[in-house]
PDB file of the backbone (N, CA, C, O) and the ligand in Angstrom, with CONECT records:
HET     ZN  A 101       1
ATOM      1  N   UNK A   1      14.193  -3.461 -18.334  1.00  0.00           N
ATOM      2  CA  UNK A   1      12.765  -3.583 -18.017  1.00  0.00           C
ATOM      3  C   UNK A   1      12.285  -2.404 -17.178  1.00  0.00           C
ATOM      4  O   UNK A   1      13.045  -1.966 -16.315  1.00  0.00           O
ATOM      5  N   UNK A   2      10.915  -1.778 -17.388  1.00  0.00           N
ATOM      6  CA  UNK A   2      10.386  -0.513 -16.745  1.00  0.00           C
ATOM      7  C   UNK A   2       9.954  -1.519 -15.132  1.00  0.00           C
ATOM      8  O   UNK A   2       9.523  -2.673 -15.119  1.00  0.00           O
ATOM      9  N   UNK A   3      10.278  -0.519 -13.757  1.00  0.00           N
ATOM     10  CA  UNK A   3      10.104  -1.220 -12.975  1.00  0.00           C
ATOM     11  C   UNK A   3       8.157  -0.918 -13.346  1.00  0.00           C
ATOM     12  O   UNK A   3       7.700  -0.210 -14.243  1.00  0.00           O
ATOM     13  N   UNK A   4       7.577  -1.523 -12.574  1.00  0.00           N
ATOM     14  CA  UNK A   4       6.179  -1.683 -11.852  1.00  0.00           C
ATOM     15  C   UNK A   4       5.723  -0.538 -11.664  1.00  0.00           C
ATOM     16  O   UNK A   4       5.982  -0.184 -10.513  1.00  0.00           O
ATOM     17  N   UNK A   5       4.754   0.787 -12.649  1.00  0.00           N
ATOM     18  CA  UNK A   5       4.547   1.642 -11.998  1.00  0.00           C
ATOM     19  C   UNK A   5       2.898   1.981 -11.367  1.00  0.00           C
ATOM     20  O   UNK A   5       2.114   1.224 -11.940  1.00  0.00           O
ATOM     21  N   UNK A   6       2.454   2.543 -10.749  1.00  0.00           N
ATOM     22  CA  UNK A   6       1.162   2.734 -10.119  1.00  0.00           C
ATOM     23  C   UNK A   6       0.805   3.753  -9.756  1.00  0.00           C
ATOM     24  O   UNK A   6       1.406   4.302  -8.832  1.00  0.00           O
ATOM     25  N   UNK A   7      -0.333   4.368 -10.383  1.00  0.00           N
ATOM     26  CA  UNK A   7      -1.102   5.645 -10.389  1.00  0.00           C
ATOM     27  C   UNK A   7      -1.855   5.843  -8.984  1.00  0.00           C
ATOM     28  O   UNK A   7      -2.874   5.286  -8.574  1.00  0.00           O
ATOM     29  N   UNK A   8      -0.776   7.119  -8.177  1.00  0.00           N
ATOM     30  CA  UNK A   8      -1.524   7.074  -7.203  1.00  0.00           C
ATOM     31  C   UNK A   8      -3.229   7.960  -6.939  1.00  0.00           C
ATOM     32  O   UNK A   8      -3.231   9.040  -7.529  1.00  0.00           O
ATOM     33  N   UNK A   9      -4.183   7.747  -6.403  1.00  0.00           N
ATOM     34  CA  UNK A   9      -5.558   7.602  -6.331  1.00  0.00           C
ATOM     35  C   UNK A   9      -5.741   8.842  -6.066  1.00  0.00           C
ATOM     36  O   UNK A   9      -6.789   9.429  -6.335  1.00  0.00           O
ATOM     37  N   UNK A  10      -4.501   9.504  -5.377  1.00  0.00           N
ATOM     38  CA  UNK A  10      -5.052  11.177  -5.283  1.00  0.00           C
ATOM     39  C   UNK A  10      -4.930  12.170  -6.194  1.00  0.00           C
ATOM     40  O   UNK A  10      -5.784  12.941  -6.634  1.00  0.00           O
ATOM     41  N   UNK A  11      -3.055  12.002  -6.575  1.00  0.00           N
ATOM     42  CA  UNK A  11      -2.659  12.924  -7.187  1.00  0.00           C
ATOM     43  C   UNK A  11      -2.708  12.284  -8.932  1.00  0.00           C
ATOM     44  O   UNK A  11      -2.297  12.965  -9.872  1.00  0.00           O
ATOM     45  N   UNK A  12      -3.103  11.328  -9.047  1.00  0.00           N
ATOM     46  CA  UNK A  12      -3.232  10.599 -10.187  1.00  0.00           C
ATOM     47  C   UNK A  12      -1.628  10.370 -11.008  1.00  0.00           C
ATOM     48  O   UNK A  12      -1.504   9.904 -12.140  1.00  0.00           O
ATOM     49  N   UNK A  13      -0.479  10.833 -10.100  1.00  0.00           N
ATOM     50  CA  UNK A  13       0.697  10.153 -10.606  1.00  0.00           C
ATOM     51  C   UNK A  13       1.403   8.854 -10.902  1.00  0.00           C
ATOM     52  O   UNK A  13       1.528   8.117  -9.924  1.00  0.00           O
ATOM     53  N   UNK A  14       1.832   8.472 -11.910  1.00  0.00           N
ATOM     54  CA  UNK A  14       2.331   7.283 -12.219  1.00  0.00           C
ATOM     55  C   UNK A  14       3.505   7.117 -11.289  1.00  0.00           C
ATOM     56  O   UNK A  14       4.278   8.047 -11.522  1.00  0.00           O
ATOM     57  N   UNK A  15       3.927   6.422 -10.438  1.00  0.00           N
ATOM     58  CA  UNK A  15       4.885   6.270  -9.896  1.00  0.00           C
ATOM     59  C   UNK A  15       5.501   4.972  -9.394  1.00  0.00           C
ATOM     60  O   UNK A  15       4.662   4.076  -9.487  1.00  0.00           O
ATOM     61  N   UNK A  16       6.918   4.443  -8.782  1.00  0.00           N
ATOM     62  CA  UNK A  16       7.143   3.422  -8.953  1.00  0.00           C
ATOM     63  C   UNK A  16       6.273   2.534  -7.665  1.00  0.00           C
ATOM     64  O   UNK A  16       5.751   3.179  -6.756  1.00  0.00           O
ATOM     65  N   UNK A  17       6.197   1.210  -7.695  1.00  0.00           N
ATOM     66  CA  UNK A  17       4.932   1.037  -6.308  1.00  0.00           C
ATOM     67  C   UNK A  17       5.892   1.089  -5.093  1.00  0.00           C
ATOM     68  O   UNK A  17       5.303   1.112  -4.013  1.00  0.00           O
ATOM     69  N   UNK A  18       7.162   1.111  -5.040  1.00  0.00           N
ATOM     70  CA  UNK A  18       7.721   1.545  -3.836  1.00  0.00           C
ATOM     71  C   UNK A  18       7.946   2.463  -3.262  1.00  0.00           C
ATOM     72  O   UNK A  18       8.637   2.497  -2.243  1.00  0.00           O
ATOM     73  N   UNK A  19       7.215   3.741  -3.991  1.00  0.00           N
ATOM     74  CA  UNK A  19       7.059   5.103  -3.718  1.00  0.00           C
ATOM     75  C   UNK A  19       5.430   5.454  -3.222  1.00  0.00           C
ATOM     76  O   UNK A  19       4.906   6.543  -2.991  1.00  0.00           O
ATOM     77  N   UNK A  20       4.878   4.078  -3.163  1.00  0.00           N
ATOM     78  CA  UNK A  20       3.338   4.315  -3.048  1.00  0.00           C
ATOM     79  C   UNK A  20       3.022   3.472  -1.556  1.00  0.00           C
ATOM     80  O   UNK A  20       4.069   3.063  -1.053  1.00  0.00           O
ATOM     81  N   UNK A  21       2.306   3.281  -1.098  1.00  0.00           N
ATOM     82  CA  UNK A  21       1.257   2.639  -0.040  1.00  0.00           C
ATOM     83  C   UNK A  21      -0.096   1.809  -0.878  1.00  0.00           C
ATOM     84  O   UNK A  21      -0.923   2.174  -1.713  1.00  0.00           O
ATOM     85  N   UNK A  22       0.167   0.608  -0.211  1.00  0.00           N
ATOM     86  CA  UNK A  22      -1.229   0.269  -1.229  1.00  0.00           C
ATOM     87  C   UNK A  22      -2.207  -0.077   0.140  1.00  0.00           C
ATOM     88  O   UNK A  22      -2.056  -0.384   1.323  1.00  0.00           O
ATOM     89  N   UNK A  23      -3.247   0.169  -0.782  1.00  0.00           N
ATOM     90  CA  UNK A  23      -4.664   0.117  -0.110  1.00  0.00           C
ATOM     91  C   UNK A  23      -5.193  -1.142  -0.708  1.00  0.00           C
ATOM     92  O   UNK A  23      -4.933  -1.401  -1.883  1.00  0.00           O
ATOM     93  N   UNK A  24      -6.201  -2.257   0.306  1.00  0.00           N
ATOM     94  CA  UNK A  24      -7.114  -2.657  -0.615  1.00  0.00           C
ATOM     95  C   UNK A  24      -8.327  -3.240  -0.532  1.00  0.00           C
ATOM     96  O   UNK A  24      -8.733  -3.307   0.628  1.00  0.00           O
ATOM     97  N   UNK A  25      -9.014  -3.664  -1.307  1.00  0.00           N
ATOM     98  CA  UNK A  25     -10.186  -4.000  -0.665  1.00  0.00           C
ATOM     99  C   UNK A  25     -10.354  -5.519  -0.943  1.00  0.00           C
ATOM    100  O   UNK A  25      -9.765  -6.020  -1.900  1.00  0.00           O
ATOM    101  N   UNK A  26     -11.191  -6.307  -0.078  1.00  0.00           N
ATOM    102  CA  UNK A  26     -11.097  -7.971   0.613  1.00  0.00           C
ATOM    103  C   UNK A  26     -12.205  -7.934  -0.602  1.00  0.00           C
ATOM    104  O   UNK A  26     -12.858  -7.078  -1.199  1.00  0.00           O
ATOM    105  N   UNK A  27     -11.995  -9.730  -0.624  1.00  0.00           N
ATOM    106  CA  UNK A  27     -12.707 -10.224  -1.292  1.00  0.00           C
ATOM    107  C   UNK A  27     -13.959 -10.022  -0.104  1.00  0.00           C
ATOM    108  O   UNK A  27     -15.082 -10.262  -0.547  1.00  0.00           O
ATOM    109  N   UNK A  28     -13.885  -9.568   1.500  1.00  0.00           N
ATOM    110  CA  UNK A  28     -15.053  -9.451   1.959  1.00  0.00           C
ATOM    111  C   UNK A  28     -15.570  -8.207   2.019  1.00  0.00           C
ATOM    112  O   UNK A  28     -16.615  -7.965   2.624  1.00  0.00           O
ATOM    113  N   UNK A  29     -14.824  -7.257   1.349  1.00  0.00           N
ATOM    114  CA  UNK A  29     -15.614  -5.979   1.325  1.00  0.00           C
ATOM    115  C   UNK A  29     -14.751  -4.841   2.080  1.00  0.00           C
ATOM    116  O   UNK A  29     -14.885  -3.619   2.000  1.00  0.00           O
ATOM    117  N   UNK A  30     -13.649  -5.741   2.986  1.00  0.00           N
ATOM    118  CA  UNK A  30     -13.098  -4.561   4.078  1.00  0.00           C
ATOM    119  C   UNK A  30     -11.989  -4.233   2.813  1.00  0.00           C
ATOM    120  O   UNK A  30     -11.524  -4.778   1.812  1.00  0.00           O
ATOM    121  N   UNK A  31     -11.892  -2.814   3.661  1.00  0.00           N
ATOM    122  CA  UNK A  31     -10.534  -1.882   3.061  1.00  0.00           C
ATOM    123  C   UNK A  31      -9.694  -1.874   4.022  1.00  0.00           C
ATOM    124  O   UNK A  31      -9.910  -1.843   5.233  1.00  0.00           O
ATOM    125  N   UNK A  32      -8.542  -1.909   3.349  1.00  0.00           N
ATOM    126  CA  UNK A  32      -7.390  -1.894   4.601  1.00  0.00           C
ATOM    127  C   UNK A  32      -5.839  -1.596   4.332  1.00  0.00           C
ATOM    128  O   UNK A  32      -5.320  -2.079   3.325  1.00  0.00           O
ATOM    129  N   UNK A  33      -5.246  -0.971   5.032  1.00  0.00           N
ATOM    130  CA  UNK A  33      -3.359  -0.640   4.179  1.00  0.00           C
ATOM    131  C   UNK A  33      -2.706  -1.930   4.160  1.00  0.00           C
ATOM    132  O   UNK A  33      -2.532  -2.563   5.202  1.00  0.00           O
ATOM    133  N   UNK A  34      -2.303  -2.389   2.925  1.00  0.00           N
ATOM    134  CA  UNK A  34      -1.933  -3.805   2.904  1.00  0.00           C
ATOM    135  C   UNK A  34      -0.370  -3.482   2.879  1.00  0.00           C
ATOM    136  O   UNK A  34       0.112  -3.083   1.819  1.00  0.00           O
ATOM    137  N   UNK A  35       0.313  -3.612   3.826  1.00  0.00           N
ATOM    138  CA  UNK A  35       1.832  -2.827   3.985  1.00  0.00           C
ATOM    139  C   UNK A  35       2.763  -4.351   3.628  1.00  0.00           C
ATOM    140  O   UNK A  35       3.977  -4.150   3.606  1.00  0.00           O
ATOM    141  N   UNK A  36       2.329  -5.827   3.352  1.00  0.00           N
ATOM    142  CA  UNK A  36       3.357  -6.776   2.688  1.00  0.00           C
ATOM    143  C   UNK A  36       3.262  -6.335   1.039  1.00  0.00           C
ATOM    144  O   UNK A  36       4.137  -6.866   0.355  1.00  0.00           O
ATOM    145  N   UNK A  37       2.476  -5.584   0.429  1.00  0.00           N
ATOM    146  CA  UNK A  37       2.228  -5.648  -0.764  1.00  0.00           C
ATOM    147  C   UNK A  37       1.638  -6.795  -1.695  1.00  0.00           C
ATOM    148  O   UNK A  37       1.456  -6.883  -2.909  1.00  0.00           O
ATOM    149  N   UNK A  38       1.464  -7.458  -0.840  1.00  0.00           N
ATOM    150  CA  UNK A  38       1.089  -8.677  -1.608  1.00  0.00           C
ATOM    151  C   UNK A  38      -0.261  -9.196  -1.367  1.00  0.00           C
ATOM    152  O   UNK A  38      -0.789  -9.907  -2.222  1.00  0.00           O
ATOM    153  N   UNK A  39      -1.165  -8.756   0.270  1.00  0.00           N
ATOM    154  CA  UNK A  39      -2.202  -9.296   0.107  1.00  0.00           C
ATOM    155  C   UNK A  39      -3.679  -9.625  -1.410  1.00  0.00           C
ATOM    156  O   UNK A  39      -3.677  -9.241  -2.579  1.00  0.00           O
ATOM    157  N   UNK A  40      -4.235 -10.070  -0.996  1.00  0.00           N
ATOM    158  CA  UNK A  40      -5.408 -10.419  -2.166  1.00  0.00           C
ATOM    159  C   UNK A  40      -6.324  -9.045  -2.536  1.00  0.00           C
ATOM    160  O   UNK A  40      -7.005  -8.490  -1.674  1.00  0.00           O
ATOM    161  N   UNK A  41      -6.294  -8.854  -3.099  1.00  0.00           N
ATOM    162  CA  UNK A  41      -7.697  -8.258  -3.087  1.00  0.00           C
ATOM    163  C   UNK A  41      -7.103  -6.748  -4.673  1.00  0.00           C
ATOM    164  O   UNK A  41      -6.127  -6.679  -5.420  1.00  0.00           O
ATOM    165  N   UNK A  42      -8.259  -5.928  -4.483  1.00  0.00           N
ATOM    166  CA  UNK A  42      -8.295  -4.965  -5.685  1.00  0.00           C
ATOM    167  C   UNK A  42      -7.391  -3.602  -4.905  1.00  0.00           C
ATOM    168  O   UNK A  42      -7.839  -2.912  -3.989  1.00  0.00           O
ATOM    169  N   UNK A  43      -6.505  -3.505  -5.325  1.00  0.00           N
ATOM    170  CA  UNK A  43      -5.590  -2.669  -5.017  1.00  0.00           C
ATOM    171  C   UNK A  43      -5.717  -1.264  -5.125  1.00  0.00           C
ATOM    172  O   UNK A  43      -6.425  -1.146  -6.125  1.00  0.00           O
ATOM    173  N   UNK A  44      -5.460  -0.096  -4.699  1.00  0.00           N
ATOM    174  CA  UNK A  44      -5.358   1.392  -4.568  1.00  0.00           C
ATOM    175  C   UNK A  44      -3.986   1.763  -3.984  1.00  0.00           C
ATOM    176  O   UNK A  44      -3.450   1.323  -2.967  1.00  0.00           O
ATOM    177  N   UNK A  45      -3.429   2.909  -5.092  1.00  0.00           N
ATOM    178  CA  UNK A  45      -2.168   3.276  -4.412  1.00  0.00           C
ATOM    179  C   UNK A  45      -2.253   4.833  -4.126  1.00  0.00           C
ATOM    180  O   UNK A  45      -3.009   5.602  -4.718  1.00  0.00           O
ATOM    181  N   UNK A  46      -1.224   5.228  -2.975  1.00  0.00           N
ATOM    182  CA  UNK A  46      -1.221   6.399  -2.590  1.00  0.00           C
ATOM    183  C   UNK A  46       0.216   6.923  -2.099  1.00  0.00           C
ATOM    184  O   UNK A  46       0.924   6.233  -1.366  1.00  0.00           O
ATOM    185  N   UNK A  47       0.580   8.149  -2.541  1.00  0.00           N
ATOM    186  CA  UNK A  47       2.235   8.479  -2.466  1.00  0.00           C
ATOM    187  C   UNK A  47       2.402   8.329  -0.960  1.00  0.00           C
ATOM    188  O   UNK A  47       1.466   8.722  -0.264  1.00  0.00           O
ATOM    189  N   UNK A  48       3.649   7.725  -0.274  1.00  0.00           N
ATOM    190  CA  UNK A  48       4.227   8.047   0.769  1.00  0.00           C
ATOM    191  C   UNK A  48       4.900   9.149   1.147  1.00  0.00           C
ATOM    192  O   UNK A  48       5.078   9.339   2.350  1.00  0.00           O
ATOM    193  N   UNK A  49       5.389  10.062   0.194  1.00  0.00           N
ATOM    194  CA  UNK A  49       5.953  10.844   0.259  1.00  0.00           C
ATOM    195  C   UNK A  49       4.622  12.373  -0.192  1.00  0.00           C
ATOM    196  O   UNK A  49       3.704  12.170  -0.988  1.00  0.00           O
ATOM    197  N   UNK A  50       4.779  13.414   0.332  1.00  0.00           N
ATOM    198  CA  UNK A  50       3.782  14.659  -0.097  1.00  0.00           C
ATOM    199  C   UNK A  50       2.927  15.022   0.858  1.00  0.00           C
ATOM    200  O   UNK A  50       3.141  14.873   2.062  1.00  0.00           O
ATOM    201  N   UNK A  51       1.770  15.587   0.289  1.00  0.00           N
ATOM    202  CA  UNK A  51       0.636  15.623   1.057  1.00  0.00           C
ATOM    203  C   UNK A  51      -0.622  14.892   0.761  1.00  0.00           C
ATOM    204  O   UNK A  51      -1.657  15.171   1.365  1.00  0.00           O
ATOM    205  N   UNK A  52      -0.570  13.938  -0.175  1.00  0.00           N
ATOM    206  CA  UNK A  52      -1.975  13.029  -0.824  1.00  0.00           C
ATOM    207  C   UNK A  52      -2.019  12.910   0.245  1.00  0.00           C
ATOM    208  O   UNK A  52      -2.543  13.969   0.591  1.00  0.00           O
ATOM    209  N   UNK A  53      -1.781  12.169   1.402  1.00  0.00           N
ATOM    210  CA  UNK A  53      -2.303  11.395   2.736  1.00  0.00           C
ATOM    211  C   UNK A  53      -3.084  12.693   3.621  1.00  0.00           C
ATOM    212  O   UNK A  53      -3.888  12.463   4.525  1.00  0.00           O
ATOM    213  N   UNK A  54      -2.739  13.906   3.236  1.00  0.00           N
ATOM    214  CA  UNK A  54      -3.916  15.131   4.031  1.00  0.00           C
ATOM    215  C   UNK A  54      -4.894  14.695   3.198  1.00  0.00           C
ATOM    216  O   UNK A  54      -6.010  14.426   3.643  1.00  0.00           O
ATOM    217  N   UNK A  55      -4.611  14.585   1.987  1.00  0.00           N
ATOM    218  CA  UNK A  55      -5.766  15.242   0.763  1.00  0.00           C
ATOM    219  C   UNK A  55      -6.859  13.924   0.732  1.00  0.00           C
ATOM    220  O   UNK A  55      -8.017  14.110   0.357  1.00  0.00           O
ATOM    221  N   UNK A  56      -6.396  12.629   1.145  1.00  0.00           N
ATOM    222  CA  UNK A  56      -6.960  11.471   1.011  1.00  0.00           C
ATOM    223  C   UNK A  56      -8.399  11.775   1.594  1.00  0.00           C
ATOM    224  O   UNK A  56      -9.359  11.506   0.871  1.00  0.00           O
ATOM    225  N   UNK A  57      -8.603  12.274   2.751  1.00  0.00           N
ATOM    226  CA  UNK A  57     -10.133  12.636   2.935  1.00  0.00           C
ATOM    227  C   UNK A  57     -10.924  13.340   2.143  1.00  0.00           C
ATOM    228  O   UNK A  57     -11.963  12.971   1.596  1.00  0.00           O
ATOM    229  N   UNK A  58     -10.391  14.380   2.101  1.00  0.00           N
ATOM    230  CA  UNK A  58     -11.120  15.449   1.683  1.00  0.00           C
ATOM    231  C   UNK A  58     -11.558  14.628  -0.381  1.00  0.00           C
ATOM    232  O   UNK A  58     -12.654  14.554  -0.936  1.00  0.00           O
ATOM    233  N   UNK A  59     -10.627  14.336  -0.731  1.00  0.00           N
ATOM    234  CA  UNK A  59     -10.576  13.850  -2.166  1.00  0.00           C
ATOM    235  C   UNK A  59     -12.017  12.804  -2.370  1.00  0.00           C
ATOM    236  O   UNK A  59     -12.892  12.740  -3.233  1.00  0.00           O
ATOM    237  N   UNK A  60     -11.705  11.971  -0.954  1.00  0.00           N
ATOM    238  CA  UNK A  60     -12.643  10.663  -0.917  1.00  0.00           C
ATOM    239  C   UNK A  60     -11.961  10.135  -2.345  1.00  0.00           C
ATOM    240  O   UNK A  60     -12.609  10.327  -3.374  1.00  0.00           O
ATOM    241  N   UNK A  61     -10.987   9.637  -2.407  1.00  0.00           N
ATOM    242  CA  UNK A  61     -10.378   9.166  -3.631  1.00  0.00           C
ATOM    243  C   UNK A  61     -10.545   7.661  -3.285  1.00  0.00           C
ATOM    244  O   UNK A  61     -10.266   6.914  -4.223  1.00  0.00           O
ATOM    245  N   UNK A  62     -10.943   7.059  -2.133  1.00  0.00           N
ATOM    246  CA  UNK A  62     -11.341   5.522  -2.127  1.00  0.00           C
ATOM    247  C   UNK A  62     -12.374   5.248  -2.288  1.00  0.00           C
ATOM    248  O   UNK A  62     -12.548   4.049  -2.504  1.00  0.00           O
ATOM    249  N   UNK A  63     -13.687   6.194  -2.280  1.00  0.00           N
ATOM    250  CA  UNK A  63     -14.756   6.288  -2.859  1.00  0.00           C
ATOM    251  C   UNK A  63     -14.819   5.976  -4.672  1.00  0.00           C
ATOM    252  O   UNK A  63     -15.595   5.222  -5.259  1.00  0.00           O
ATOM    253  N   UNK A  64     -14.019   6.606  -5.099  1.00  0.00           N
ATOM    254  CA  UNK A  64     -13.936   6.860  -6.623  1.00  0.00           C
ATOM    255  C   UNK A  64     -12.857   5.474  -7.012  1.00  0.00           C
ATOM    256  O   UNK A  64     -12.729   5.030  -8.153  1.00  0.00           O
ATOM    257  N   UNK A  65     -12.323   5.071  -6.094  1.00  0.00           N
ATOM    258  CA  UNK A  65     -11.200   3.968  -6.377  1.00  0.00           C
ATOM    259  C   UNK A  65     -11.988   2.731  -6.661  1.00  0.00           C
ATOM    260  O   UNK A  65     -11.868   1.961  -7.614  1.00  0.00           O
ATOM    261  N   UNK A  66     -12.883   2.683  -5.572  1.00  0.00           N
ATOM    262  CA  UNK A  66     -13.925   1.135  -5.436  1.00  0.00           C
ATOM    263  C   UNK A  66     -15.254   0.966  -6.029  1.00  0.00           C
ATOM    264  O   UNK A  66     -15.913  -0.056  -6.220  1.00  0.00           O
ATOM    265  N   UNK A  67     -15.642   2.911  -6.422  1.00  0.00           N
ATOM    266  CA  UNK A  67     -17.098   3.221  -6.822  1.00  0.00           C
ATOM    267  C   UNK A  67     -18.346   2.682  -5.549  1.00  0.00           C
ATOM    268  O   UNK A  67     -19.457   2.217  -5.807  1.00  0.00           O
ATOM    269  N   UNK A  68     -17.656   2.955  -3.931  1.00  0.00           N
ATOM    270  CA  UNK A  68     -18.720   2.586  -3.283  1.00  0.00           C
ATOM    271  C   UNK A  68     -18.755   3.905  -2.176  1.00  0.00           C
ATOM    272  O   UNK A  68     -17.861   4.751  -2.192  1.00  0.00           O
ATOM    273  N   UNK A  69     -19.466   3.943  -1.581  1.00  0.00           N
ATOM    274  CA  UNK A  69     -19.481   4.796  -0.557  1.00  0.00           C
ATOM    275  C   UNK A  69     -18.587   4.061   0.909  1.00  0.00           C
ATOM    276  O   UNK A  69     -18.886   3.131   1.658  1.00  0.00           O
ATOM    277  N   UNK A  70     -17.384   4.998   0.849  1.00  0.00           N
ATOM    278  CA  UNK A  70     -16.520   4.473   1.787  1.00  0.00           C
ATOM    279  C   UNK A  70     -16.570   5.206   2.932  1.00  0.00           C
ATOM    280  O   UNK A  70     -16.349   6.413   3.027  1.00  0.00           O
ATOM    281  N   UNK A  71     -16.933   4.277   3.995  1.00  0.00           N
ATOM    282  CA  UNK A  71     -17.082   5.533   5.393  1.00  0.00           C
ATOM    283  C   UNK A  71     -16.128   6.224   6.005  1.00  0.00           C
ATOM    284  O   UNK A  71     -14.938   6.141   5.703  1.00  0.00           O
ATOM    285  N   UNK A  72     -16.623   6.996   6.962  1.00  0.00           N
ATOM    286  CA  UNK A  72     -15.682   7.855   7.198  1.00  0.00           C
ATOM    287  C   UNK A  72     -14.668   6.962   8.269  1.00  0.00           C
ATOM    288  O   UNK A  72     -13.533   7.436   8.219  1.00  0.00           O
ATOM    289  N   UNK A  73     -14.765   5.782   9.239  1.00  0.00           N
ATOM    290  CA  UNK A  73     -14.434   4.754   9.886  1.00  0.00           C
ATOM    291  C   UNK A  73     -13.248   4.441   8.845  1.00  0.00           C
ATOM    292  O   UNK A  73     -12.065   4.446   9.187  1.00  0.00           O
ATOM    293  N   UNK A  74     -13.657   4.188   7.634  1.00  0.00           N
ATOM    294  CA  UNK A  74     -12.440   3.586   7.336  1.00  0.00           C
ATOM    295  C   UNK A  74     -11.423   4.417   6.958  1.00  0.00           C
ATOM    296  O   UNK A  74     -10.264   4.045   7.143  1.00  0.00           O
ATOM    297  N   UNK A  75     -11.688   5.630   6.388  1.00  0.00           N
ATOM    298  CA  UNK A  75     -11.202   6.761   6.182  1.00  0.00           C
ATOM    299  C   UNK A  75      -9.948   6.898   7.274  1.00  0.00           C
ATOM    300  O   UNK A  75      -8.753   7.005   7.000  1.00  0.00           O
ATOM    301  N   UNK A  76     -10.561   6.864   8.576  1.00  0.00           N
ATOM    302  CA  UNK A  76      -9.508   7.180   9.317  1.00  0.00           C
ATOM    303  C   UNK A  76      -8.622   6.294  10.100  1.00  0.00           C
ATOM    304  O   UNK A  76      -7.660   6.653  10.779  1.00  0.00           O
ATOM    305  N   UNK A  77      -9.177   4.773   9.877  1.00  0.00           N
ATOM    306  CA  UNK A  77      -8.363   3.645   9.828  1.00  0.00           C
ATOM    307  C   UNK A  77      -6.896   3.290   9.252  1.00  0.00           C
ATOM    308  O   UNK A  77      -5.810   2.851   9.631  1.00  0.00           O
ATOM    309  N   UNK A  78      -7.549   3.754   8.106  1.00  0.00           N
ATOM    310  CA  UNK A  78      -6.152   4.146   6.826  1.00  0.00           C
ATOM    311  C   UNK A  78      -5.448   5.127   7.119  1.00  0.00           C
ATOM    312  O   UNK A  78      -4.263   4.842   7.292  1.00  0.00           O
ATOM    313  N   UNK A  79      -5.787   6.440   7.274  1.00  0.00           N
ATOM    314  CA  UNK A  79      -5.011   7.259   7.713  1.00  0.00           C
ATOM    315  C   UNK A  79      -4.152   7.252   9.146  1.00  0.00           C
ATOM    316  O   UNK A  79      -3.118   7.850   9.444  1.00  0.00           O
ATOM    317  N   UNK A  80      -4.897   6.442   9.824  1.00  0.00           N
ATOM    318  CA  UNK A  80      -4.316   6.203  10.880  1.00  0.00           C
ATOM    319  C   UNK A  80      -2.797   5.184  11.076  1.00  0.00           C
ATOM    320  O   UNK A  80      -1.837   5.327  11.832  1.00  0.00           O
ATOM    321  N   UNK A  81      -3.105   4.151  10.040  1.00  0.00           N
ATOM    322  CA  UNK A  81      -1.834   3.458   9.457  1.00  0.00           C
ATOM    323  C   UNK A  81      -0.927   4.053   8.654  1.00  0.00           C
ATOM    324  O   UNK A  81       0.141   3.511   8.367  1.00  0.00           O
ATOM    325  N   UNK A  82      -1.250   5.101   8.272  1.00  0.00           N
ATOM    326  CA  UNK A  82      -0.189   6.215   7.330  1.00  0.00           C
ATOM    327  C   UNK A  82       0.688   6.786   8.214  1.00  0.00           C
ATOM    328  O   UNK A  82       1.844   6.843   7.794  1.00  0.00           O
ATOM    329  N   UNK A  83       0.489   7.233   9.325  1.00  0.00           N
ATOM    330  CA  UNK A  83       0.993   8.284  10.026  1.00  0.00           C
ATOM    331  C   UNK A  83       2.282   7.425  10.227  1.00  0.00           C
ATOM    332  O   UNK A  83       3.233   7.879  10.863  1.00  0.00           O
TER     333      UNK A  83
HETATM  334 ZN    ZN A 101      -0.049  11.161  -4.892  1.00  0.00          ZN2+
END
């Protein structure tokens, strides 16, 4: 069986999801690094390994992930859980 793979949001690579970070957004609207993998909501992945996590701002690739205007607050929320 192919494990589970997931296109990460920056670099648009297919990769396995244990090579990724998922992001996601609440059924209330918040975005947030969901680090059990399992919370609810519409998912976004991003490599742990590289530089996507510089590029994640500049890309605004959670903008294009959710199709909403994602602030810069959360921007660095997330990134802030990356480090
Ligand atoms: Zn990537």
């Amino acid at each position: 069986m192919n494990k589970p793979c997931r296109m990460c949001m920056v670099c648009r690579e297919r990769k396995p999801k244990s090579e990724l970070f998922r992001v996601i957004k609440k059924s209330s609207g918040e975005i947030d690094l969901d680090l059990t993998g399992k919370a609810d909501g519409r998912g976004a992945y991003i490599c742990k390994e590289g530089n996507c996590k510089e590029k994640l701002l500049k890309s605004k690739a959670l903008n294009k992930s959710y199709k909403i205007n994602v602030s810069q607050e959360v921007y660095d929320k997330i990134l802030d859980k990356l480090k």
